[in-house]
Structure formats: structure tokens, C-alpha cells
N, CA, C and O atoms as CSV, one atom per row, in Angstrom:
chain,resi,resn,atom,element,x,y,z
A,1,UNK,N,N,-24.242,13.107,-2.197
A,1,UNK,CA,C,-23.401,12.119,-2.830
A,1,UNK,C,C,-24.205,11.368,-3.886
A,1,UNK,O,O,-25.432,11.292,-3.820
A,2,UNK,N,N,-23.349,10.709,-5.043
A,2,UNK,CA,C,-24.177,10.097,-5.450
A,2,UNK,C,C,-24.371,8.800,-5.215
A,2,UNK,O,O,-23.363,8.203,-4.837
A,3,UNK,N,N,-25.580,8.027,-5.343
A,3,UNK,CA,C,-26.048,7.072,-4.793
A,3,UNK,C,C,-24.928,6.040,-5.338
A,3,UNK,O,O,-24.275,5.342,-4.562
A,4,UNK,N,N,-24.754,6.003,-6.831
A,4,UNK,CA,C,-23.986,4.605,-6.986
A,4,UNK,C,C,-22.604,4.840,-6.382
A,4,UNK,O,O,-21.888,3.867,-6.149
A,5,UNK,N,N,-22.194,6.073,-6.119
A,5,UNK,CA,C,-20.445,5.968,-5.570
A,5,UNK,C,C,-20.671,5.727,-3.891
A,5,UNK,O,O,-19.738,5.419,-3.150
A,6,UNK,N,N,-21.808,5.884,-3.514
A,6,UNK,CA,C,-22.585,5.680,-1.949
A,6,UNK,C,C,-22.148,3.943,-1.723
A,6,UNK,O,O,-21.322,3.227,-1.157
A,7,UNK,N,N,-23.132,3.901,-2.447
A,7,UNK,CA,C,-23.376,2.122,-2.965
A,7,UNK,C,C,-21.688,1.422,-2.855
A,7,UNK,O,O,-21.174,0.502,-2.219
A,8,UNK,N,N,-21.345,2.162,-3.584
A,8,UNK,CA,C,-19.473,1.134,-3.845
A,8,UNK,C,C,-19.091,1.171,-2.461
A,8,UNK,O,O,-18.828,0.098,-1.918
A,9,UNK,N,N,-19.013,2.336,-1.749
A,9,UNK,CA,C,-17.927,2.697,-0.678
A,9,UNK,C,C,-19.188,2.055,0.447
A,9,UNK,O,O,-18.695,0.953,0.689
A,10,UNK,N,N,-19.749,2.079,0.791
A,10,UNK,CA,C,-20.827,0.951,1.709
A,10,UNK,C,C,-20.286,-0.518,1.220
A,10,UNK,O,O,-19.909,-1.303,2.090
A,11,UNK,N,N,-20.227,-1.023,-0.607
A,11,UNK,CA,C,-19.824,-2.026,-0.279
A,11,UNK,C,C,-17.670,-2.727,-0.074
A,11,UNK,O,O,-17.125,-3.820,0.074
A,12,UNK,N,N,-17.210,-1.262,-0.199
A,12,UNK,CA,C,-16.219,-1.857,0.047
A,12,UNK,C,C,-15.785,-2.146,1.650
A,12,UNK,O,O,-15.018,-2.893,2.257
A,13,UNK,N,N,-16.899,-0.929,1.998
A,13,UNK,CA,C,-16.328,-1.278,3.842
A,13,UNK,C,C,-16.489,-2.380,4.341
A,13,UNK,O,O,-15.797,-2.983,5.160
A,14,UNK,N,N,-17.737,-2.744,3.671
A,14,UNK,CA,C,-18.139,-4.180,4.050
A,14,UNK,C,C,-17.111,-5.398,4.249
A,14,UNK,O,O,-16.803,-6.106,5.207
A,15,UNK,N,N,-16.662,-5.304,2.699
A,15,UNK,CA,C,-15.485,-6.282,1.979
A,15,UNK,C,C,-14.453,-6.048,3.085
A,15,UNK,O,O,-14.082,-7.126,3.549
A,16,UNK,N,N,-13.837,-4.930,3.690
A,16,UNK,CA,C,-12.819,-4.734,4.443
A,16,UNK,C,C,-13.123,-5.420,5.624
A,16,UNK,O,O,-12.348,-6.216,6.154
A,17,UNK,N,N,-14.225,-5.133,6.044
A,17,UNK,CA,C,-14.709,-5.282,7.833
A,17,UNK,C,C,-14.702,-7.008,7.782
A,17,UNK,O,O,-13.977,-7.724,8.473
A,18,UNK,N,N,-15.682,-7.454,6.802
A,18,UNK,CA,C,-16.013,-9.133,6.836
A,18,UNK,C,C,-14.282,-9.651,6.818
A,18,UNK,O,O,-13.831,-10.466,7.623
A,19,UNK,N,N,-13.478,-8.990,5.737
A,19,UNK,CA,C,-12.269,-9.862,5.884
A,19,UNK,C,C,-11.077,-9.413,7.472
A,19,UNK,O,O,-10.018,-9.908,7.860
A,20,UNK,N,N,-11.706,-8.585,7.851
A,20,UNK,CA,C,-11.167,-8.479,9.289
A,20,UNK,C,C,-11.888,-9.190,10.336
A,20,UNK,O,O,-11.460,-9.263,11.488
A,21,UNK,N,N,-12.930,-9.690,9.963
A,21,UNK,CA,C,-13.690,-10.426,10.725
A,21,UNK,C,C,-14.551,-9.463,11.762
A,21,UNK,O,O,-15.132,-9.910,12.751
A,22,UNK,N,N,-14.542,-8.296,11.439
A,22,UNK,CA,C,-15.620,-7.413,12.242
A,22,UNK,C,C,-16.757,-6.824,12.132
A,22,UNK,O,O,-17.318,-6.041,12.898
A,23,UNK,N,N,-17.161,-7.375,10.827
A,23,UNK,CA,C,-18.647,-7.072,10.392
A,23,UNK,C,C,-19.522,-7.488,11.244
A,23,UNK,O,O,-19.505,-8.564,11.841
A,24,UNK,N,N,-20.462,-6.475,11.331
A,24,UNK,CA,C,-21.987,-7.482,12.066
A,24,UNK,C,C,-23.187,-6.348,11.476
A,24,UNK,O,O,-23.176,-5.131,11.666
A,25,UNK,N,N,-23.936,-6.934,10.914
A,25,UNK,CA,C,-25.347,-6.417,10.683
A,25,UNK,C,C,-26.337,-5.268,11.103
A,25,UNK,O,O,-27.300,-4.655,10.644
A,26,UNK,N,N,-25.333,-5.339,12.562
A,26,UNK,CA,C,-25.977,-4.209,13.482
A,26,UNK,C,C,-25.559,-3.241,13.032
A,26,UNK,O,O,-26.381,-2.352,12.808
A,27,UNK,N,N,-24.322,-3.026,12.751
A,27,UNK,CA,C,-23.466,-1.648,12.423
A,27,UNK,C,C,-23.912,-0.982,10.913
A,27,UNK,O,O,-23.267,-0.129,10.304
A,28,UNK,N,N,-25.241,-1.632,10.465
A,28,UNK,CA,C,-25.341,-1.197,9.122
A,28,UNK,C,C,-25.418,0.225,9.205
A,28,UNK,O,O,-24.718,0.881,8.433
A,29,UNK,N,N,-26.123,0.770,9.981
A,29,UNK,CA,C,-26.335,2.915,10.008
A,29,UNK,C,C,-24.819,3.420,10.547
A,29,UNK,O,O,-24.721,4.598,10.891
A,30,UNK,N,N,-23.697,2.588,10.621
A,30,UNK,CA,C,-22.959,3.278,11.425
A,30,UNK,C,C,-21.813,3.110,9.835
A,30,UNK,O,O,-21.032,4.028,9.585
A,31,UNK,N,N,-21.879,1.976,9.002
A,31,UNK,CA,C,-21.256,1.882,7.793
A,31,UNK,C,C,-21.847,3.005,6.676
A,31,UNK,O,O,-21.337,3.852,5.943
A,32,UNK,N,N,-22.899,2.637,6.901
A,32,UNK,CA,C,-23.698,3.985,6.352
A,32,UNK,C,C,-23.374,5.829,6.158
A,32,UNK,O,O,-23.163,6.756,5.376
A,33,UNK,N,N,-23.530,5.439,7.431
A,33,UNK,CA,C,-22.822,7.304,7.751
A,33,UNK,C,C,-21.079,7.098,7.827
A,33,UNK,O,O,-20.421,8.114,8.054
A,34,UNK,N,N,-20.639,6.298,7.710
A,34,UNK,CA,C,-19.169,6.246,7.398
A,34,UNK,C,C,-19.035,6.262,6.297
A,34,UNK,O,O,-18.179,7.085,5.972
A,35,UNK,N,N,-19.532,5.663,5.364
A,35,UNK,CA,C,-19.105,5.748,3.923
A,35,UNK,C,C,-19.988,7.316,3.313
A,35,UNK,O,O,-19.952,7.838,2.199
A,36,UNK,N,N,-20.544,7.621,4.252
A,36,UNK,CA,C,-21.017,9.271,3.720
A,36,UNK,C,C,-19.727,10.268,3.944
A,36,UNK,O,O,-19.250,10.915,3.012
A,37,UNK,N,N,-19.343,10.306,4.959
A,37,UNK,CA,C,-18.017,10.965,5.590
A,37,UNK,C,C,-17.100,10.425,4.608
A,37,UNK,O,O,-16.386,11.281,4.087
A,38,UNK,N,N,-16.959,9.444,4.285
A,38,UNK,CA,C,-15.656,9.102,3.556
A,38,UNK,C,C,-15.466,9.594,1.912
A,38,UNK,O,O,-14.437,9.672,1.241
A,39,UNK,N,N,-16.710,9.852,1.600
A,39,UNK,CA,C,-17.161,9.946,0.224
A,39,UNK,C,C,-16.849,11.588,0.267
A,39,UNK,O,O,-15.820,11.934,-0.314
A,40,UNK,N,N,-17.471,12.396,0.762
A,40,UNK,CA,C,-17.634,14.167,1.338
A,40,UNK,C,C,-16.120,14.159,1.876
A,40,UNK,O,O,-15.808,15.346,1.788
A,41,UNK,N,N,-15.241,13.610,2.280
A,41,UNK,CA,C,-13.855,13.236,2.566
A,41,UNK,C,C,-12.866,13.426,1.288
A,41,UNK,O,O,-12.011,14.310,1.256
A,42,UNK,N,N,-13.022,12.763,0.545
A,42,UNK,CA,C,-12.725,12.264,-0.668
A,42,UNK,C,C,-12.879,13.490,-1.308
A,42,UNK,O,O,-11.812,14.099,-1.220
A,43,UNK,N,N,-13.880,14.254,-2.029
A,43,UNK,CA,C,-14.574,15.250,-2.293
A,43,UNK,C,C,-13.453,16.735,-1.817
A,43,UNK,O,O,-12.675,17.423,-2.479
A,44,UNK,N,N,-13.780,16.744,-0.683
A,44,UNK,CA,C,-12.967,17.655,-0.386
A,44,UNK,C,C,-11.377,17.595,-0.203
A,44,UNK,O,O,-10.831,18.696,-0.144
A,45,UNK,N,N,-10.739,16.715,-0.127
A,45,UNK,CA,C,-9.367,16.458,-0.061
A,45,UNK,C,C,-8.810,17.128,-1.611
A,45,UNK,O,O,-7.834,17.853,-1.806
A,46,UNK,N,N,-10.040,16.475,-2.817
A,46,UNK,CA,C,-9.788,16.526,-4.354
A,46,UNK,C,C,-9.945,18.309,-4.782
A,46,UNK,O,O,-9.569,18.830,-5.832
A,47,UNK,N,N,-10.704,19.072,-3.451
A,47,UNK,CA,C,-10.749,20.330,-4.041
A,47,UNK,C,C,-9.513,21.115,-3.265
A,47,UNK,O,O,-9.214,22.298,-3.428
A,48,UNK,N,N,-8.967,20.311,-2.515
A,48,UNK,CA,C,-7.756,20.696,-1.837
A,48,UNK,C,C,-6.434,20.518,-2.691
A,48,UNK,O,O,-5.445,21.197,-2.416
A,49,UNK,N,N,-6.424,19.761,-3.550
A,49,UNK,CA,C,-5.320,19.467,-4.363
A,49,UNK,C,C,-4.932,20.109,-4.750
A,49,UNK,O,O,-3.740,20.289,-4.500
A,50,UNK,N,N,-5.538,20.878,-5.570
A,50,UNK,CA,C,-4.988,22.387,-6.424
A,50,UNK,C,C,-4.488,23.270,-6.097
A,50,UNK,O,O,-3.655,23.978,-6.664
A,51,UNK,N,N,-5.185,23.359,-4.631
A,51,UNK,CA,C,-5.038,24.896,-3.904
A,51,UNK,C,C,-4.193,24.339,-2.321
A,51,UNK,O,O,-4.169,23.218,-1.814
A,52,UNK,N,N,-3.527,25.715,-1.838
A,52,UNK,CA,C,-2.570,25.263,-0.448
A,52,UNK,C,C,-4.033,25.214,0.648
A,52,UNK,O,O,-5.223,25.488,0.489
A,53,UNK,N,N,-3.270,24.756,1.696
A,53,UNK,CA,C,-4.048,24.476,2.394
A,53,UNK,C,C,-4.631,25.675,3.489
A,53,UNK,O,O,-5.716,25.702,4.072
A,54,UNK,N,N,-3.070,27.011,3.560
A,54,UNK,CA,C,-3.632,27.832,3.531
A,54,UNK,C,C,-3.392,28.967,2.908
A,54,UNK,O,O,-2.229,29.006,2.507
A,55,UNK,N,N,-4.206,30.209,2.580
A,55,UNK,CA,C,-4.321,31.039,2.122
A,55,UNK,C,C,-3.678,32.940,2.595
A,55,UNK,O,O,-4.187,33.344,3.640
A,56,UNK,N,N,-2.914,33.722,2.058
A,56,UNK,CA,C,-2.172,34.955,2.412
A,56,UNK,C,C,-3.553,35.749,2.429
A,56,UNK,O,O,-4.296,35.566,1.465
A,57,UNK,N,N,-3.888,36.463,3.262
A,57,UNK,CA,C,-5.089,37.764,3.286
A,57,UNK,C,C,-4.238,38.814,4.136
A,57,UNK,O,O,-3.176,38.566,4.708
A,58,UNK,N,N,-4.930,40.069,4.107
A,58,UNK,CA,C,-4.213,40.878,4.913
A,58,UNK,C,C,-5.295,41.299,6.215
A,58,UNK,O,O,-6.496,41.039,6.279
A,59,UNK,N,N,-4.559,41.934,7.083
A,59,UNK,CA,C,-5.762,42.297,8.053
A,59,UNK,C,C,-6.203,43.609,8.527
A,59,UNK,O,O,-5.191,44.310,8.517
A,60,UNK,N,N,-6.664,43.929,8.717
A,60,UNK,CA,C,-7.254,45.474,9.148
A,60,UNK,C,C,-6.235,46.006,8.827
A,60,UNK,O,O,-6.205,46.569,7.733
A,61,UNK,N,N,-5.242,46.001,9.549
A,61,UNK,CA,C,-3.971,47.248,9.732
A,61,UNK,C,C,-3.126,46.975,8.503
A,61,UNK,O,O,-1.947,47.323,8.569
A,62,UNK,N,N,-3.577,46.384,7.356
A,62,UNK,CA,C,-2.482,46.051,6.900
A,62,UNK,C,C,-1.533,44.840,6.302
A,62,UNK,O,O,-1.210,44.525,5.156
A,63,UNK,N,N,-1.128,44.116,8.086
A,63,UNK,CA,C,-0.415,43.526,8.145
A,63,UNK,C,C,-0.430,41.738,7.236
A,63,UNK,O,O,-1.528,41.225,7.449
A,64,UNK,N,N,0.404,40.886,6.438
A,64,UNK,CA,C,-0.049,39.792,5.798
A,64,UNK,C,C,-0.071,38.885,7.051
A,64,UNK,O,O,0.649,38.739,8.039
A,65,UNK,N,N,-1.239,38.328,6.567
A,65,UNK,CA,C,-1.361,36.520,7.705
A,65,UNK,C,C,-1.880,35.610,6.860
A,65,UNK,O,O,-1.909,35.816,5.647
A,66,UNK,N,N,-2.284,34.651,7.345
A,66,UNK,CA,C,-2.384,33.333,6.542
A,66,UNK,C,C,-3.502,32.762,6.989
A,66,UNK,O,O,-3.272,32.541,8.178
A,67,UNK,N,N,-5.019,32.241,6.632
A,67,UNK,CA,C,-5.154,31.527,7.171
A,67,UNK,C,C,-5.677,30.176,6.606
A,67,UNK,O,O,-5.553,30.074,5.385
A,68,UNK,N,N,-6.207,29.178,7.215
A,68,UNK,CA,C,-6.286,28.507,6.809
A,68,UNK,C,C,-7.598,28.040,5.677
A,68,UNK,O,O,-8.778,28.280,5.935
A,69,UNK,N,N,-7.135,27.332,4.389
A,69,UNK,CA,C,-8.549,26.859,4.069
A,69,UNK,C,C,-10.098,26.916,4.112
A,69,UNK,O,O,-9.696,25.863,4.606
A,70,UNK,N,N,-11.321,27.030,4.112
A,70,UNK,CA,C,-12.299,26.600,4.833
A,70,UNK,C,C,-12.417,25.140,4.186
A,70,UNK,O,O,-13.315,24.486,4.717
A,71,UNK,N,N,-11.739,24.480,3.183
A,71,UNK,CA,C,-12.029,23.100,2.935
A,71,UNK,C,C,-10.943,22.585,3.937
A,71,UNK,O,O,-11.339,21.710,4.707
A,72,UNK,N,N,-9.629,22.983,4.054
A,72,UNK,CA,C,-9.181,22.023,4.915
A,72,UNK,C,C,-9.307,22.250,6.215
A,72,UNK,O,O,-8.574,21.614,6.973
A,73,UNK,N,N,-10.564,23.506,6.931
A,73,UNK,CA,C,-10.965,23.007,7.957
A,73,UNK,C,C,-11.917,21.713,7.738
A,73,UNK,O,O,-11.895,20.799,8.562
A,74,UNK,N,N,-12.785,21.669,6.550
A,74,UNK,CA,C,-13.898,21.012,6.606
A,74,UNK,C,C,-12.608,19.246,6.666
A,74,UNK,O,O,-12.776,18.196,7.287
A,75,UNK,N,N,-11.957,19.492,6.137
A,75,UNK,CA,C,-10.925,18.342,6.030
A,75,UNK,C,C,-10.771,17.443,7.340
A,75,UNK,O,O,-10.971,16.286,7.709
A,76,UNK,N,N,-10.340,18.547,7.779
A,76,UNK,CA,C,-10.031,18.491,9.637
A,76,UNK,C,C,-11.125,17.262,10.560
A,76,UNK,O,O,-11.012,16.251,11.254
A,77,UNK,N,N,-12.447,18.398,9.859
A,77,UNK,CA,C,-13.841,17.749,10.930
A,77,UNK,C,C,-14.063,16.512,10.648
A,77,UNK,O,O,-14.317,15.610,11.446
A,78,UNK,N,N,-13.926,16.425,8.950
A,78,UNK,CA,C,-14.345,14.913,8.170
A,78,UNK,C,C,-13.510,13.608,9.038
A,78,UNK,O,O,-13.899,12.498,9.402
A,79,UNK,N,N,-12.154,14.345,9.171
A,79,UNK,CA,C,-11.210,12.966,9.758
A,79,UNK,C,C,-11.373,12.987,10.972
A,79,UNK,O,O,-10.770,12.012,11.421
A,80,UNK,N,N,-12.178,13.936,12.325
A,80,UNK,CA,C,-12.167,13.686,13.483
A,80,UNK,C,C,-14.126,12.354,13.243
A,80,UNK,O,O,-14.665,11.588,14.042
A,81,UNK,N,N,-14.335,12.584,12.415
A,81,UNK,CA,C,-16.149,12.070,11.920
A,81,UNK,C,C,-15.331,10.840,11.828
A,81,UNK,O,O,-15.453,9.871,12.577
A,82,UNK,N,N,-14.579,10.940,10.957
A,82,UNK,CA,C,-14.377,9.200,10.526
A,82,UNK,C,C,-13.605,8.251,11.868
A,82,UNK,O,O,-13.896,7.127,12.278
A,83,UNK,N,N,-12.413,9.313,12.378
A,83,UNK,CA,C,-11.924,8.286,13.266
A,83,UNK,C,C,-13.377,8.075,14.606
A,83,UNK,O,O,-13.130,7.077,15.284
A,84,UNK,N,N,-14.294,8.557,14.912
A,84,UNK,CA,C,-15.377,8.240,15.891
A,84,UNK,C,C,-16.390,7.718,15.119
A,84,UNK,O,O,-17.373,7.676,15.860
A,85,UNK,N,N,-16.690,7.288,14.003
A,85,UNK,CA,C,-17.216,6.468,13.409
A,85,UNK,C,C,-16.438,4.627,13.473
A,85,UNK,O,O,-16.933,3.562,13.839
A,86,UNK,N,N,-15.532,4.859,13.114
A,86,UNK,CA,C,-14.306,3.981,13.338
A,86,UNK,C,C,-14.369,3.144,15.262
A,86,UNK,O,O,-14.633,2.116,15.886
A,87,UNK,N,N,-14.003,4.244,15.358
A,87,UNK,CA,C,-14.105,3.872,17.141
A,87,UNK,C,C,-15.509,3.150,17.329
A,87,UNK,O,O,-15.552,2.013,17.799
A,88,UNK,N,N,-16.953,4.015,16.853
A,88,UNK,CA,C,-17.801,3.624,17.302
A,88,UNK,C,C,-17.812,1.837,16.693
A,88,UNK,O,O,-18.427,1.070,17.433
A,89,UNK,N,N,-17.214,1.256,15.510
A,89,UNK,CA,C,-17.442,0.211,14.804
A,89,UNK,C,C,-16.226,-0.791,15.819
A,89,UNK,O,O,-15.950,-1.867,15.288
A,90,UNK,N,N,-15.517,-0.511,17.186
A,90,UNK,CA,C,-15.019,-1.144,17.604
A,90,UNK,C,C,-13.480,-1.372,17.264
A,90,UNK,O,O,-12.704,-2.275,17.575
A,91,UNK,N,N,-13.307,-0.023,16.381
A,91,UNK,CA,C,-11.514,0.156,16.261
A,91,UNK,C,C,-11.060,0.962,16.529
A,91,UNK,O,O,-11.282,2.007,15.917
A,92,UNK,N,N,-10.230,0.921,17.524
A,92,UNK,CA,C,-9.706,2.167,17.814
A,92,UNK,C,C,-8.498,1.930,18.270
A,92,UNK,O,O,-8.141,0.774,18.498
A,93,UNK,N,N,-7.750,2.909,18.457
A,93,UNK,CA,C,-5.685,3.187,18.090
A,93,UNK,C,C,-5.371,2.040,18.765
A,93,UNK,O,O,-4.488,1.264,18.399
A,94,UNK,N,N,-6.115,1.887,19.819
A,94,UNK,CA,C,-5.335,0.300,20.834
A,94,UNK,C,C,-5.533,-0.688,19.991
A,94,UNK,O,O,-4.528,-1.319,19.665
A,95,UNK,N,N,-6.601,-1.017,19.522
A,95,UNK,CA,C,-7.077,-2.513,18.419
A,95,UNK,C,C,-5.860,-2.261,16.999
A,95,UNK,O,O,-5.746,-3.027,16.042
A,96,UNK,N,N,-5.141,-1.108,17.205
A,96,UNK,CA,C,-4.225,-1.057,15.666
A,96,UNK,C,C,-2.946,-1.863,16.828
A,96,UNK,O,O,-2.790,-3.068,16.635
A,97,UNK,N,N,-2.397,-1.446,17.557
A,97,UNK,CA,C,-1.474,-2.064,17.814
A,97,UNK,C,C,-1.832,-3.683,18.406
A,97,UNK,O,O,-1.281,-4.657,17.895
A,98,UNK,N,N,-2.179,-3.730,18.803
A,98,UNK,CA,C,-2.666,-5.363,19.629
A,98,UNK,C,C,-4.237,-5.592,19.337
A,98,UNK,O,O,-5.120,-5.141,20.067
A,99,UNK,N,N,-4.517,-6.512,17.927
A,99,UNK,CA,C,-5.796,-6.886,17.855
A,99,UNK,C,C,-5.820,-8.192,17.789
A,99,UNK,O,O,-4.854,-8.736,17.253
A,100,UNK,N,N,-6.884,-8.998,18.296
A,100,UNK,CA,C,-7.061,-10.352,18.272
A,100,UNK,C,C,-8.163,-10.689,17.711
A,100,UNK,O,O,-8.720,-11.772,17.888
A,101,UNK,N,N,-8.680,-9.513,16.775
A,101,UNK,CA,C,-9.914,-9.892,16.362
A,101,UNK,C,C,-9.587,-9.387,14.701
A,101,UNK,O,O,-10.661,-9.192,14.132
A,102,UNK,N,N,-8.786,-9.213,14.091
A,102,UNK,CA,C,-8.669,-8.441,13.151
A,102,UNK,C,C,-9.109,-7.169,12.695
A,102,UNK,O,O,-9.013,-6.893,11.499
A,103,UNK,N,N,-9.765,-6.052,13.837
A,103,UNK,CA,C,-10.275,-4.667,14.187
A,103,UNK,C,C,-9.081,-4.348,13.594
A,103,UNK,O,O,-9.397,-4.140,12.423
A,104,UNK,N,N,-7.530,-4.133,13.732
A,104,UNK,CA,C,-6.801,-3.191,13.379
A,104,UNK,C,C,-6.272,-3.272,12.127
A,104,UNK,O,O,-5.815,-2.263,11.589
A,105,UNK,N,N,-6.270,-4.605,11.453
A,105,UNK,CA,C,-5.992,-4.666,10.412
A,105,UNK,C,C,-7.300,-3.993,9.132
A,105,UNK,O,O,-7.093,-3.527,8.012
A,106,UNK,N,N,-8.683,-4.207,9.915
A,106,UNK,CA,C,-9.435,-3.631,9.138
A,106,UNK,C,C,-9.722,-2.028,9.422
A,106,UNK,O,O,-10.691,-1.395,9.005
A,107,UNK,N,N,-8.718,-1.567,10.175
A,107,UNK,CA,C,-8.750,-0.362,10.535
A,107,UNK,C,C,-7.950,0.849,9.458
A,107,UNK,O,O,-8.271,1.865,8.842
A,108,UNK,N,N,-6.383,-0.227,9.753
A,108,UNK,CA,C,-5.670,0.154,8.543
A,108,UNK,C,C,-5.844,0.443,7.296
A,108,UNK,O,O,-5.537,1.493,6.732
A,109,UNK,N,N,-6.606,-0.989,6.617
A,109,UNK,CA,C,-7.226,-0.933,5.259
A,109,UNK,C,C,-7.876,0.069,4.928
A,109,UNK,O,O,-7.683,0.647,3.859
A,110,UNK,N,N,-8.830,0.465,5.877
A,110,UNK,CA,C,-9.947,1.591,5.783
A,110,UNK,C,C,-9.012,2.709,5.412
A,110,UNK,O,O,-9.072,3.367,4.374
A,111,UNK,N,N,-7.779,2.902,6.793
A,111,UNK,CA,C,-7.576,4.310,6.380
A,111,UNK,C,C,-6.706,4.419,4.695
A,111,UNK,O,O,-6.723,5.457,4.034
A,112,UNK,N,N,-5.931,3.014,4.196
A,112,UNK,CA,C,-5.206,2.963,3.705
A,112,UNK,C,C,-6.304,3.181,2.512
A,112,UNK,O,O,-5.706,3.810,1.640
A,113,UNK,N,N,-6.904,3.072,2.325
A,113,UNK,CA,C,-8.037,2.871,1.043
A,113,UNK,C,C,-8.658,4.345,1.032
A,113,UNK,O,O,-9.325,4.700,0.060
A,114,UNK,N,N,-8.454,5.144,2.039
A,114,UNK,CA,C,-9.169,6.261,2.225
A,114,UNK,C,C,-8.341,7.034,1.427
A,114,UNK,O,O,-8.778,7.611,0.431
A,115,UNK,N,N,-7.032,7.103,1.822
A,115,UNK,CA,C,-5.845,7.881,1.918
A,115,UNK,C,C,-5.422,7.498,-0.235
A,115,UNK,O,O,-4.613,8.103,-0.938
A,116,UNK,N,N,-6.461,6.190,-0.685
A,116,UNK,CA,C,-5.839,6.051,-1.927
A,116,UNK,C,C,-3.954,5.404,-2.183
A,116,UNK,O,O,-3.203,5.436,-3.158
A,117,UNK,N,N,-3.814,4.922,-0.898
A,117,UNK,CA,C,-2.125,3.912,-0.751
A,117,UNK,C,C,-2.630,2.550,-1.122
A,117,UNK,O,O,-1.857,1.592,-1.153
């Protein structure tokens, strides 16, 4: 990745987490490797655009099948990385419906900012 688009997305998580009130200092390697996933996320979603997600090949005998991508497997892994990155930062699907700490609202943002809504 490159360092200054590293740099932004480290500091927007920040901006998200502090205004959810769930930042803490400790979690800096865990924002870290989240905004790596999110960036390599990003990346690959954009080489997915063009192309379906999956692809017609034929197989031994012949017969047509389909399969899928290898970016939108890599797609797949990126969003199971981010939601256990997520979890590990203390948000997870329960803190989206009932949070008292603002975890789900900064959960949302994240994904909503991910997703480009």
C-alpha cells in the first residue's frame, strides 16, 4: 500500500472510533492492520468492478461451469479480516444493535465509509 493512502485510512479510523467514543491507544496495531485490510479491500473490490464476479470455463468433459473470481474470493477473506479486526476493537453485531458506548455507531461508519455510502 501506499504509505500516504495508509496514513489517511489509519487517520480516518481514528476520527470514526474517537467520535464513537471507542478509541484507546492500545488498539494502535489493531487500527493498523485494519486500515491495511481496508485499503487491499478497496483495491480489490475496484478490480472487481469491471469484471463479474464469476467467470464461464469449461471442464474436462466439456461441460460449461462457472466459477468464481480469484479476486472475489480474495474479496470474501478481506471482509471475514475486517469484521475480526472489528470484533477484536470491541464491535461486534450485538454492539450494532444495543450499544451504550457508541461501538455500533462507530461500527456502522466504518462499514459505511468502507462500502463508499
Amino acid at each position: 500500500m501506499i504509505k500516504d493512502g495508509r496514513d489517511s485510512t489509519v487517520q480516518k479510523l481514528k476520527k470514526i472510533l474517537k467520535k464513537g467514543g471507542v478509541y484507546d491507544e492500545v488498539d494502535e496495531v489493531t487500527i493498523q492492520l485494519l486500515a491495511d485490510q481496508i485499503d487491499l479491500y478497496r483495491v480489490t473490490r475496484g478490480t472487481l468492478e469491471g469484471d463479474n464476479m464469476s467467470f464461464e470455463t469449461l471442464t474436462d468433459k466439456g461441460a460449461k461451469t462457472f466459477k468464481l473470481h480469484p479476486a472475489a474470493k480474495l474479496l470474501l477473506e478481506l471482509s471475514d479480516r475486517i469484521r475480526f479486526l472489528l470484533i477484536e476493537l470491541g464491535m461486534t453485531s450485538k454492539s450494532r444493535k444495543s450499544d451504550s458506548n457508541g461501538a455500533g455507531d462507530a461500527r456502522k461508519d466504518i462499514m459505511n465509509w468502507i462500502e463508499g455510502k
